[in-house]
C-alpha positions as a Markdown table, in Angstrom:
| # | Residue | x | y | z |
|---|---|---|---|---|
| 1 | Unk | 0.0 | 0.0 | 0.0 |
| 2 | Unk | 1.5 | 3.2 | -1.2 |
| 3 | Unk | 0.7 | 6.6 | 0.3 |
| 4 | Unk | 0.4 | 9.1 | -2.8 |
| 5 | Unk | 1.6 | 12.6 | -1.9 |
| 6 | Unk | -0.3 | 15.4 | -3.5 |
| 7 | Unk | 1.5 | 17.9 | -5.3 |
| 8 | Unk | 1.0 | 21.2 | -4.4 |
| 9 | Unk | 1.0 | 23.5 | -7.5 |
| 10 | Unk | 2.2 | 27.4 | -6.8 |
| 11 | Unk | 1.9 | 30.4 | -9.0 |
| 12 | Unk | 4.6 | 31.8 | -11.1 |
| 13 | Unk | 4.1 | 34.8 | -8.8 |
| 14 | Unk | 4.5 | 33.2 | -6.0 |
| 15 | Unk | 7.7 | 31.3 | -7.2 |
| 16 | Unk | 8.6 | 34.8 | -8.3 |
| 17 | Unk | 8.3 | 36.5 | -5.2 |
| 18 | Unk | 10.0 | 34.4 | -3.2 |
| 19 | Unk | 12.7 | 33.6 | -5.2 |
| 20 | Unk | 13.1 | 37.4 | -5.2 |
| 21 | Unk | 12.9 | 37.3 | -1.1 |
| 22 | Unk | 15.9 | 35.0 | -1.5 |
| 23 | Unk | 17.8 | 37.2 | -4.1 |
| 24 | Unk | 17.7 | 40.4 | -3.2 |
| 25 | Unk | 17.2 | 40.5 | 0.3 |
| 26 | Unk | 20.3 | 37.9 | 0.6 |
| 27 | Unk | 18.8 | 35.5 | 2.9 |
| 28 | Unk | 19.3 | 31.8 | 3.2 |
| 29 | Unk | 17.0 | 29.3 | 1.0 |
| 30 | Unk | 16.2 | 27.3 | 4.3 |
| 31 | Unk | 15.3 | 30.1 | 6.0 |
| 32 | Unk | 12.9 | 31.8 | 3.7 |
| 33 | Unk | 11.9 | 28.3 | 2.7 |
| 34 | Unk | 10.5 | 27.2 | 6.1 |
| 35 | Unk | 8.5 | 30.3 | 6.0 |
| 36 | Unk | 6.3 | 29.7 | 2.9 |
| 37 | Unk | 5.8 | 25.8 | 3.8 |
| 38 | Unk | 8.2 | 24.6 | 0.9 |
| 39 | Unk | 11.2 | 22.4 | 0.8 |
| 40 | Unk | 14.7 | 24.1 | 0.4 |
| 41 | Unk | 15.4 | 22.5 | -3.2 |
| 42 | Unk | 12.1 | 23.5 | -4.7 |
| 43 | Unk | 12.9 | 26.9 | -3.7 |
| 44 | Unk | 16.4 | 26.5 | -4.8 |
| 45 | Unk | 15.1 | 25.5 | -8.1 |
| 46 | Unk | 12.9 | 28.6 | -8.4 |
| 47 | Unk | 16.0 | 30.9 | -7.3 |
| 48 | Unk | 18.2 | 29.3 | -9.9 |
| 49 | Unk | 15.2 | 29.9 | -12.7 |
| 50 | Unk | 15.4 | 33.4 | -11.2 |
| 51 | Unk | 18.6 | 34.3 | -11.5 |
| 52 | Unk | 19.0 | 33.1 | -15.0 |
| 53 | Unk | 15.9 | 35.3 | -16.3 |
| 54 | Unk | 17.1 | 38.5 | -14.6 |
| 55 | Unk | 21.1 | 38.0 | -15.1 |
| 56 | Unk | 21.2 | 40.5 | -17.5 |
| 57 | Unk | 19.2 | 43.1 | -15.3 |
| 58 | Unk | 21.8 | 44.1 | -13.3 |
| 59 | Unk | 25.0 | 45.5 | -14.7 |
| 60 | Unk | 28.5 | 43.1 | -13.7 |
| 61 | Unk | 29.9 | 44.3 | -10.2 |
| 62 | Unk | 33.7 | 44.9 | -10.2 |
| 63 | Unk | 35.8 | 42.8 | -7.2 |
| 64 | Unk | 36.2 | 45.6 | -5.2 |
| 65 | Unk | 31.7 | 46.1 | -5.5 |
| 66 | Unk | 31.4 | 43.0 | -5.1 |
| 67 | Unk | 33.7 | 42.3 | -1.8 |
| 68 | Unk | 31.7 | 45.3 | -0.4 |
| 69 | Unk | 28.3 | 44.1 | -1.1 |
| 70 | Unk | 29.7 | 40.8 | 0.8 |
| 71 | Unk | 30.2 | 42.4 | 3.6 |
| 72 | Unk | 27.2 | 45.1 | 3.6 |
| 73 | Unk | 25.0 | 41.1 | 3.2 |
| 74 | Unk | 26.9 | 39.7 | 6.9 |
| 75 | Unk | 26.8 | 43.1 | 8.4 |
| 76 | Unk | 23.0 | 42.8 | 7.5 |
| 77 | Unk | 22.1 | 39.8 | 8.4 |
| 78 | Unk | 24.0 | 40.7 | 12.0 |
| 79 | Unk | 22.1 | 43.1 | 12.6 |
| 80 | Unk | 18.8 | 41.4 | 11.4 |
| 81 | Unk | 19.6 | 39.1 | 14.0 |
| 82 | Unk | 21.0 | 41.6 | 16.7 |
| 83 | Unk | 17.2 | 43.4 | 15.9 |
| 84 | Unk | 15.4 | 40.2 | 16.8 |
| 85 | Unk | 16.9 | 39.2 | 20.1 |
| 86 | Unk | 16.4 | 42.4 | 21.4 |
| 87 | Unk | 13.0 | 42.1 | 20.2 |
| 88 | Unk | 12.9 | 39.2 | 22.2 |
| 89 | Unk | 14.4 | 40.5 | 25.1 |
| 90 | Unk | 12.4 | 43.5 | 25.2 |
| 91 | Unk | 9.1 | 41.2 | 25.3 |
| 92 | Unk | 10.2 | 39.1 | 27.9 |
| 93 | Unk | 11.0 | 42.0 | 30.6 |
| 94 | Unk | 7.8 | 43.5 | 29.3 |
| 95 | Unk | 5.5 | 40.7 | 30.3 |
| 96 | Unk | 8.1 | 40.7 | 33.5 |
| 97 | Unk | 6.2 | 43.4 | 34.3 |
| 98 | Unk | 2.9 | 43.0 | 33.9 |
């Protein structure tokens, strides 16, 4: 007896959209993926499709660009997560309070 899984089907807007979460907000695949309810390679297949349709869109980045946009992405995603513990913290000695 085999358990058939159904297929979910997603719009190209969708795919779109959250490829483009991946993209140009540089976060991870997994993490974006776990959000939406799909599994990472799906979403890495959509990225891949995206990048290839929009290569062109953006103009080449020289080294020195690029090692700077590198760094702006970690600095980012520090301070995205910086943002939320102190998010976090803040709640938790608010309801201290209460």
């Amino acid at each position: 007896m085999s358990v058939a899984r159904e297929r979910k089907s997603f719009s190209p807007e969708f795919r779109e959209t959250a490829a483009r979460e991946v993209v140009e907000n540089s976060r991870s695949i997994a993490s974006v993926a776990r959000e939406i309810g799909v599994h990472d390679t799906t979403l890495g297949n959509w990225v891949r499709a995206y990048r290839q349709e929009h290569e062109s869109d953006a103009a080449p980045l020289g080294l020195t660009d690029r090692a700077r946009l590198q760094e702006l992405e970690r600095e980012n995603r520090e301070m995205r997560q910086k943002i939320a513990f102190l998010e976090k913290v803040a709640a938790y000695f608010a309801s201290e309070q209460r």
